[in-house]
DSSP file (Angstrom, degrees, kcal/mol; ACC not computed):
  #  RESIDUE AA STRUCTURE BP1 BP2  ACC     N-H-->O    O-->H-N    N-H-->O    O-->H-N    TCO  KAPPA ALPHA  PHI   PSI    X-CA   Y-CA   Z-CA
    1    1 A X              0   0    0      0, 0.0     2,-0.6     0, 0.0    21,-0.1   0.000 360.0 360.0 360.0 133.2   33.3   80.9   65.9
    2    2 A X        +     0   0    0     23,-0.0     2,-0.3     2,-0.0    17,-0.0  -0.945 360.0 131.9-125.3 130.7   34.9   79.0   63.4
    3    3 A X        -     0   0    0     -2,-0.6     2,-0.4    15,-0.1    19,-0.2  -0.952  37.8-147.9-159.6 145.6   34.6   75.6   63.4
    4    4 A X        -     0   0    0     -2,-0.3     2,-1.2    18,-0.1    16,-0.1  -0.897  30.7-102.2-139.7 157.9   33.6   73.3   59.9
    5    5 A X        +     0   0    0     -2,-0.4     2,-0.1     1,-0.1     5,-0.0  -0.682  53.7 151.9 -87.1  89.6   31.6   70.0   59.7
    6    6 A X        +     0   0    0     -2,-1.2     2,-0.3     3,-0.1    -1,-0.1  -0.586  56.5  64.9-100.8  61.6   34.3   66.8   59.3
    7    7 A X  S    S-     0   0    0     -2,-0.1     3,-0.3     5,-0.1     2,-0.3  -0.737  74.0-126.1-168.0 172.9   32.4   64.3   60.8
    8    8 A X  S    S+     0   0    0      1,-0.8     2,-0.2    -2,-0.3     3,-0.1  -0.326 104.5  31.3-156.8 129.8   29.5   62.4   60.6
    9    9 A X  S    S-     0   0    0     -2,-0.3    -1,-0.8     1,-0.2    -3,-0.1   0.795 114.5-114.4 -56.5 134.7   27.5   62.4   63.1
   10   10 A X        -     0   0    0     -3,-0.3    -1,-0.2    -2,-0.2     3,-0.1  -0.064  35.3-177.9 -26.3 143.2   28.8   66.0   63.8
   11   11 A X        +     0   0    0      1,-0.7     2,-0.3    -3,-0.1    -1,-0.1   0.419  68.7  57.0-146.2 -13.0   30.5   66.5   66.6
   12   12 A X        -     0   0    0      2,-0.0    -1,-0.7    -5,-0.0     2,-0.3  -0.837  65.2-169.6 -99.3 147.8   31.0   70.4   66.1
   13   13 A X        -     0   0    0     -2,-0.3     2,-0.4    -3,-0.1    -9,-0.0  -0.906  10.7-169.7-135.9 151.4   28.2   72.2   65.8
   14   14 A X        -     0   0    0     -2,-0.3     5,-0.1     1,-0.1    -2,-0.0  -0.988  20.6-147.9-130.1 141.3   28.0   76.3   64.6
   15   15 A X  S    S+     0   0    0     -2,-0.4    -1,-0.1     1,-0.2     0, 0.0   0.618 101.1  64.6 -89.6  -5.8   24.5   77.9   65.1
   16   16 A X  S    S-     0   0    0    -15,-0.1    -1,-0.2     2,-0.0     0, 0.0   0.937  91.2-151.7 -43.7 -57.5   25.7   80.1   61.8
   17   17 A X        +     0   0    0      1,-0.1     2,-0.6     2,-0.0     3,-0.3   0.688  42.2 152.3  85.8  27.0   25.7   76.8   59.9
   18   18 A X    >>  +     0   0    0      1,-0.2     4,-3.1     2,-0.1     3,-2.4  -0.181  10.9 161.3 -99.0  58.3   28.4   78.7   58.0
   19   19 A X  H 3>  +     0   0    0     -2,-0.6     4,-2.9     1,-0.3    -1,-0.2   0.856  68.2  27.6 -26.2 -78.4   29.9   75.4   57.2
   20   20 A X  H 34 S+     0   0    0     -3,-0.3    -1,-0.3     2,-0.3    -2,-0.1   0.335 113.1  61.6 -86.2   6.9   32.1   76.5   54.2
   21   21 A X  H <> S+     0   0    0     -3,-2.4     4,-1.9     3,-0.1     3,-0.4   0.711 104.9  51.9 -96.7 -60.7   32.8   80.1   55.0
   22   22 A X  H  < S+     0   0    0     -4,-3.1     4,-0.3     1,-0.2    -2,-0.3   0.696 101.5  55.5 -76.5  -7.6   34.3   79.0   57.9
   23   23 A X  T  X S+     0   0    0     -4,-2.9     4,-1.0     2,-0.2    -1,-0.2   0.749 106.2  60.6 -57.7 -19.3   37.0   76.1   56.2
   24   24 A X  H >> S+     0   0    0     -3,-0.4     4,-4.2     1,-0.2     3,-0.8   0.985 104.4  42.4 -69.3 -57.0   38.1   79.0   54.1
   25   25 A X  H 3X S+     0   0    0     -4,-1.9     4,-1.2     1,-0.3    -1,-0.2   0.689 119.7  44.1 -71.1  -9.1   39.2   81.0   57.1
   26   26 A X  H 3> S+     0   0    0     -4,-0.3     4,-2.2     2,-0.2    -1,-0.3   0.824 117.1  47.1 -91.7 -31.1   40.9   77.9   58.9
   27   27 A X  H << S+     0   0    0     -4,-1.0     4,-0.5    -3,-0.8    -2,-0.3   0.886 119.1  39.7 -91.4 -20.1   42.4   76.9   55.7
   28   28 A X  H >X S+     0   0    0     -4,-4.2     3,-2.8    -5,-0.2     4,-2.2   0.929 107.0  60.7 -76.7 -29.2   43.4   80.1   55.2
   29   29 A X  H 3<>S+     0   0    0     -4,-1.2     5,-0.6     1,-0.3    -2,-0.2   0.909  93.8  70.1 -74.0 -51.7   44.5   80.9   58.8
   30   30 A X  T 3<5S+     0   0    0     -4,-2.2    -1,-0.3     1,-0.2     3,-0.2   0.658 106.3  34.1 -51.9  -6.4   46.9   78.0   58.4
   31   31 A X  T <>5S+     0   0    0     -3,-2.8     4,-0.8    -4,-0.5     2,-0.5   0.806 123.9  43.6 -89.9 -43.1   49.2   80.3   55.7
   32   32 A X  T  <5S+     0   0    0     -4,-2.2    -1,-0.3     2,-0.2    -2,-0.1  -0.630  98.0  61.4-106.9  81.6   48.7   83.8   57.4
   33   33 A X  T  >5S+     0   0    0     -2,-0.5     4,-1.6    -3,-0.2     5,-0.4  -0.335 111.7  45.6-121.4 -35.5   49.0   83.4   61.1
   34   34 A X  H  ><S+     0   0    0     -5,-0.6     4,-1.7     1,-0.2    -2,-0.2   0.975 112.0  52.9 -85.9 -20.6   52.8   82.2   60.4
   35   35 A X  H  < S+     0   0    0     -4,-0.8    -1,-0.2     2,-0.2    -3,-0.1   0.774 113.8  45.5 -85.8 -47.2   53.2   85.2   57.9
   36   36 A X  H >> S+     0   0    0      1,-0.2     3,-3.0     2,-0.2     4,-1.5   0.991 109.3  53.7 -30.6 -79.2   52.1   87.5   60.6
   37   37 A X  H 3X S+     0   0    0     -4,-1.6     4,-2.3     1,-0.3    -2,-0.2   0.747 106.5  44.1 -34.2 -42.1   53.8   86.2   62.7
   38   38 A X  H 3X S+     0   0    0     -4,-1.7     4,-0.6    -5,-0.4    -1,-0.3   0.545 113.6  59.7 -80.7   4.6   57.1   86.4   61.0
   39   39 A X  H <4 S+     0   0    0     -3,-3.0     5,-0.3    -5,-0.2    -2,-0.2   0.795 101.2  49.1 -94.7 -34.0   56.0   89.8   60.2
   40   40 A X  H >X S+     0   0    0     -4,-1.5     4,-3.2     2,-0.2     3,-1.5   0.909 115.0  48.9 -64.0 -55.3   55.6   90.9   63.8
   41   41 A X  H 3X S+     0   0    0     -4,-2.3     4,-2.3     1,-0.3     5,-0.3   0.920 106.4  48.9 -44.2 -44.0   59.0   89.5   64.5
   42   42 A X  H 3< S+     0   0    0     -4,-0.6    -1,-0.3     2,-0.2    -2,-0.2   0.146 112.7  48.4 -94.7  30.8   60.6   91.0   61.8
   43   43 A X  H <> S+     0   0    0     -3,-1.5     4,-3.7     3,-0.1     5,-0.3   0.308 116.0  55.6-176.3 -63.8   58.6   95.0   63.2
   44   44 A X  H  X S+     0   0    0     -4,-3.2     4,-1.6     1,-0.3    -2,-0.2   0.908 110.2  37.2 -40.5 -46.3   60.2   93.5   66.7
   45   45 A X  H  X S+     0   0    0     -4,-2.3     4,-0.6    -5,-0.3    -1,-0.3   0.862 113.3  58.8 -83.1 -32.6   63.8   93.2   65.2
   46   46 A X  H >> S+     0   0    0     -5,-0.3     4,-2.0     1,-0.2     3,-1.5   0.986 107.4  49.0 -46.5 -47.9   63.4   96.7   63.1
   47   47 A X  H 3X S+     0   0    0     -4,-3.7     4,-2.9     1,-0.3     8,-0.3   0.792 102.6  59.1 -76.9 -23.5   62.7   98.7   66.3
   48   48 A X  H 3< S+     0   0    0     -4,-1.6    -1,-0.3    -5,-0.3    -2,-0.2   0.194 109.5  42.3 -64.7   9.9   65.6   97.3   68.0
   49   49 A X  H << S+     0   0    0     -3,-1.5    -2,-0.2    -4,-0.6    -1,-0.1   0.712 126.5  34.4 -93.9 -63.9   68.0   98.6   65.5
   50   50 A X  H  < S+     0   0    0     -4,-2.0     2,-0.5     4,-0.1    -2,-0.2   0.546  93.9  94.4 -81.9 -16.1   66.2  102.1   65.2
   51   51 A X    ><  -     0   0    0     -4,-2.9     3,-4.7     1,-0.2     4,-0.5  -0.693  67.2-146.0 -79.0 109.7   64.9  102.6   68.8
   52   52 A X  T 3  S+     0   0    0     -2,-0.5    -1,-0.2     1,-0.3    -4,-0.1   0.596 105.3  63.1  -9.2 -19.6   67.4  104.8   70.9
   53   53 A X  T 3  S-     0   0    0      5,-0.0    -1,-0.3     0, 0.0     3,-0.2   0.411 114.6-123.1-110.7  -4.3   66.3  102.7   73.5
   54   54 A X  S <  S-     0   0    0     -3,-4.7    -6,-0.2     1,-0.2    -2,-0.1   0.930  75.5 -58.5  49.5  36.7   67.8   99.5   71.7
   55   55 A X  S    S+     0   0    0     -4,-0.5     2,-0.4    -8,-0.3    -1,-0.2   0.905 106.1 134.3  47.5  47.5   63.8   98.1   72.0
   56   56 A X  S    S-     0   0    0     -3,-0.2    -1,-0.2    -5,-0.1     3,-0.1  -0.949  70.2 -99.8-107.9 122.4   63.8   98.4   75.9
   57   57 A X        -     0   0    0     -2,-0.4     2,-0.3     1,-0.1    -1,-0.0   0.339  38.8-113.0 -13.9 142.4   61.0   99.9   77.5
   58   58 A X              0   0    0      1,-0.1    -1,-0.1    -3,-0.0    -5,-0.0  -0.786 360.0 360.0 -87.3 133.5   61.8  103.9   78.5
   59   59 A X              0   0    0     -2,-0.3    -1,-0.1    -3,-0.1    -2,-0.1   0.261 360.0 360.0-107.1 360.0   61.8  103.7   82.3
């Protein structure tokens, strides 16, 4: 679960308590989830140059 304590009174709770382990990974999640992403995209676009198939499924 990731979820980090910005509140008082708490209003998310983690039974980890890993309070500050998990802001890293959110704060981090906000750079690399779009980097994936544009990385998946740009995998998408490769195979549709190089697949014979022009990246449609083989029927």
């Amino acid at each position: 679960m990731a979820a980090t304590l910005i509140q008082q009174p708490r209003y998310v709770d983690a039974v980890d308590e890993r309070w500050d382990e998990n802001a890293h990974f959110i704060a981090a999640a906000r750079g690399t989830v779009p980097r994936l992403v544009a990385e998946i995209r740009r995998l998408r676009q490769q195979l549709e140059v190089t697949s014979p198939t022009n990246g449609q499924e083989a029927k």
